[in-house]
C-alpha positions as CSV (number, residue, x, y, z in Angstrom):
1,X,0.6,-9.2,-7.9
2,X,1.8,-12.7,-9.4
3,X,0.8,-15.9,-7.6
4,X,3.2,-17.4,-5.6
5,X,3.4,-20.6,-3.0
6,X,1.1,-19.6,-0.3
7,X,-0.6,-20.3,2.9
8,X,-3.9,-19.2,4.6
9,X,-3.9,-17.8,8.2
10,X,-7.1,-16.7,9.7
11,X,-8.1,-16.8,6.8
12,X,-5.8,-14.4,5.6
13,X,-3.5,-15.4,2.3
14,X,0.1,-15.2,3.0
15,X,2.6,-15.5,0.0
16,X,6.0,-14.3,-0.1
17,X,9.3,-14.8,-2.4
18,X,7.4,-13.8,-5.2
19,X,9.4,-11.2,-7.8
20,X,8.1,-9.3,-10.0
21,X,10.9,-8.4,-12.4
22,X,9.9,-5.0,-12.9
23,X,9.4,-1.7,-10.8
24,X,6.9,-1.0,-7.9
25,X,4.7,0.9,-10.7
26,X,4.6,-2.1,-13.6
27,X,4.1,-4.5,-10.9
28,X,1.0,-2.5,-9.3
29,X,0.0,-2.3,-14.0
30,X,0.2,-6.2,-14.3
31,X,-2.0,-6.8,-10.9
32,X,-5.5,-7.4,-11.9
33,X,-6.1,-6.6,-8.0
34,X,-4.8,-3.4,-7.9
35,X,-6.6,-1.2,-10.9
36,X,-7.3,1.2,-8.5
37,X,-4.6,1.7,-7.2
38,X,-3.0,1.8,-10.6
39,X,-5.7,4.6,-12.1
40,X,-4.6,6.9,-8.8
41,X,-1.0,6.3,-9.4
42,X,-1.7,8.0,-13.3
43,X,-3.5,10.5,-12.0
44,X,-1.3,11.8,-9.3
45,X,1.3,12.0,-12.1
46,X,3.7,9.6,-9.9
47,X,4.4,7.1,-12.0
48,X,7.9,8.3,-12.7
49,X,8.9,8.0,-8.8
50,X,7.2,4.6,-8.6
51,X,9.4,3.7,-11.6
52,X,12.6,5.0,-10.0
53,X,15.7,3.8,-7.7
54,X,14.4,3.9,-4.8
55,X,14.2,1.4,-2.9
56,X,10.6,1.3,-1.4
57,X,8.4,-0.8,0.6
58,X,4.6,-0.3,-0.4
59,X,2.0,-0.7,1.3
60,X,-0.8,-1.4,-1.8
61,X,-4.0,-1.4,-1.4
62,X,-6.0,-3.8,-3.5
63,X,-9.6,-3.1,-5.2
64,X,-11.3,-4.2,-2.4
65,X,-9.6,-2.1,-0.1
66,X,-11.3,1.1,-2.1
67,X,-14.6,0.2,-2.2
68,X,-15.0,2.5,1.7
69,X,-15.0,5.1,-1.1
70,X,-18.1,6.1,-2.9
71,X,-17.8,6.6,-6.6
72,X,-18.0,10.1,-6.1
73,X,-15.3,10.6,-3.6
74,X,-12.9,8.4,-6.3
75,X,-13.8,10.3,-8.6
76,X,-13.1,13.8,-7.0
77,X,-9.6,12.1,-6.3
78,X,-9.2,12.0,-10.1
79,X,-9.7,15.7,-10.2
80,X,-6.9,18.1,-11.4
81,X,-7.4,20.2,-8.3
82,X,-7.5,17.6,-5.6
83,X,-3.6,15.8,-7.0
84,X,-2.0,17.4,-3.7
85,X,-4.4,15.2,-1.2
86,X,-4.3,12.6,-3.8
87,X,-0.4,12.3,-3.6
88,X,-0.4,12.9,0.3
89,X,-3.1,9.6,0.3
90,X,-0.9,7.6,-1.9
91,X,2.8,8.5,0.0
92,X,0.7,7.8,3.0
93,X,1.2,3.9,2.1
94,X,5.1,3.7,1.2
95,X,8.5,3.8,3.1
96,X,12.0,4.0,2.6
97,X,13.6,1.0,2.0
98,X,13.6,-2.6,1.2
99,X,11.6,-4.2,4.3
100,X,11.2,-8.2,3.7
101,X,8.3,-9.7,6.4
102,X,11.4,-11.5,8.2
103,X,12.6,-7.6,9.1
104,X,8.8,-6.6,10.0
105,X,8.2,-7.0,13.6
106,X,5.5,-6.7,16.1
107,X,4.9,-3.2,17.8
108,X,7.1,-1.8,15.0
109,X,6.5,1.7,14.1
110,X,7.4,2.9,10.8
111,X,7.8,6.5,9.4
112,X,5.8,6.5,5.9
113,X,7.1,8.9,3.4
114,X,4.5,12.0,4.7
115,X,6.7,11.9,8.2
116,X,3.3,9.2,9.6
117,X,3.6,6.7,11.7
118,X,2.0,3.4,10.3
119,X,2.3,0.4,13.2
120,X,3.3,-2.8,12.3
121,X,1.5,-5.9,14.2
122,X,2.8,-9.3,14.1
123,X,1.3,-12.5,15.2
124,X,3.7,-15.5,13.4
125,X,2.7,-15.0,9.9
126,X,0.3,-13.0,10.1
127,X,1.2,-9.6,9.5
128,X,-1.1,-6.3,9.7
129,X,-0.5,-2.4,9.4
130,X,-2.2,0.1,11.6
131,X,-3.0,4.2,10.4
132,X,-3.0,7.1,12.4
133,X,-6.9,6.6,12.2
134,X,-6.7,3.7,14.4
135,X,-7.3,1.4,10.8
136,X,-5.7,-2.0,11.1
137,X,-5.0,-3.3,7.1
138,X,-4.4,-6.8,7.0
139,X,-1.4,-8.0,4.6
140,X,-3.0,-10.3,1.9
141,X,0.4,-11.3,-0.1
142,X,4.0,-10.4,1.2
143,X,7.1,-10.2,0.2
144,X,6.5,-9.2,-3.5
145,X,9.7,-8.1,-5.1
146,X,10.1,-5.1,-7.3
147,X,13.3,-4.4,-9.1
148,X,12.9,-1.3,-6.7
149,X,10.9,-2.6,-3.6
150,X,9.0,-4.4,-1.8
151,X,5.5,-4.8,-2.5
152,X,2.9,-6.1,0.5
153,X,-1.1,-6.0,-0.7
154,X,-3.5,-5.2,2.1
155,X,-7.4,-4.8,2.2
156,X,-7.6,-1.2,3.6
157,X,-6.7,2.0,2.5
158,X,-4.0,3.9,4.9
159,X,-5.2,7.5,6.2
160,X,-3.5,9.8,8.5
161,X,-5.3,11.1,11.6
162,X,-7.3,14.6,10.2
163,X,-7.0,17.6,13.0
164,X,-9.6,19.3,10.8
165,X,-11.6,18.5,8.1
166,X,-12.9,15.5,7.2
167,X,-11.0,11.9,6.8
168,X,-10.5,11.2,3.1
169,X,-12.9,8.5,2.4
């Protein structure tokens, strides 16, 4: 995402106010920190709703957040016959709506776009989102405004709670 003024809490970068000019899905193609995420996007073929009205708030995770994955599992990911779990993953990390930090607020629960809960935790500026795994992602920039959303980059990948079957990893 672009640069923006920032601060560091707990060592945790904070920036907010910065806009993109362009859609959720060629702001996540200019962010050097968010290749991954940008591959996975192609390859679930849902670029097009990423480029639409909306408006969204996403959840992004950045490089980092991916490397719980082994090569192998990102690459089976990629595969034409895993797109269904792939898409699932990726809706896993956006709502409805345009939520700004200054709306975000601690203990808030919010209903992703797979019917999940993901749980919003709020100390001052520092903002983090918990997973139905019990994962806590902290938010490393804020407030990044698409023409279509909002944009917040955090450092761990989002996963529903598996009943059977093993976690996506």
């Amino acid at each position: 995402m672009p640069s923006a003024t920032s601060s560091t809490t707990n060592g945790v970068l904070i920036a907010s106010g910065v806009k993109t000019g362009n859609t959720l899905a060629l702001s996540a193609a200019e962010s050097p920190d968010h290749t991954t995420l940008l591959q996975l996007l192609k390859a679930s073929g849902l670029t097009k709703q990423a480029s639409g009205a909306g408006p969204y708030t996403v959840f992004a995770p950045n490089n980092g957040a991916f490397t719980e994955f082994s090569k192998e599992e990102l690459d089976e990911l990629l595969l034409p016959s895993s797109k269904n779990r792939l898409i699932q993953l990726l809706a896993y990390h956006v709502v409805k709506g345009r939520l700004t930090s200054d709306q975000l607020r601690d203990g808030q629960t919010l209903t992703n776009l797979t019917g999940q809960i993901l749980t919003i935790h709020k100390q001052e500026d520092h903002i983090t989102i918990e997973d139905g795994r019990g994962t806590v992602a902290d938010v490393i920039q804020g407030n990044v405004r698409a023409t279509n959303g909002v944009i917040y980059s955090i450092n761990k990948v989002l996963q529903a709670a598996s009943a059977k079957g093993p976690v996506v990893r």
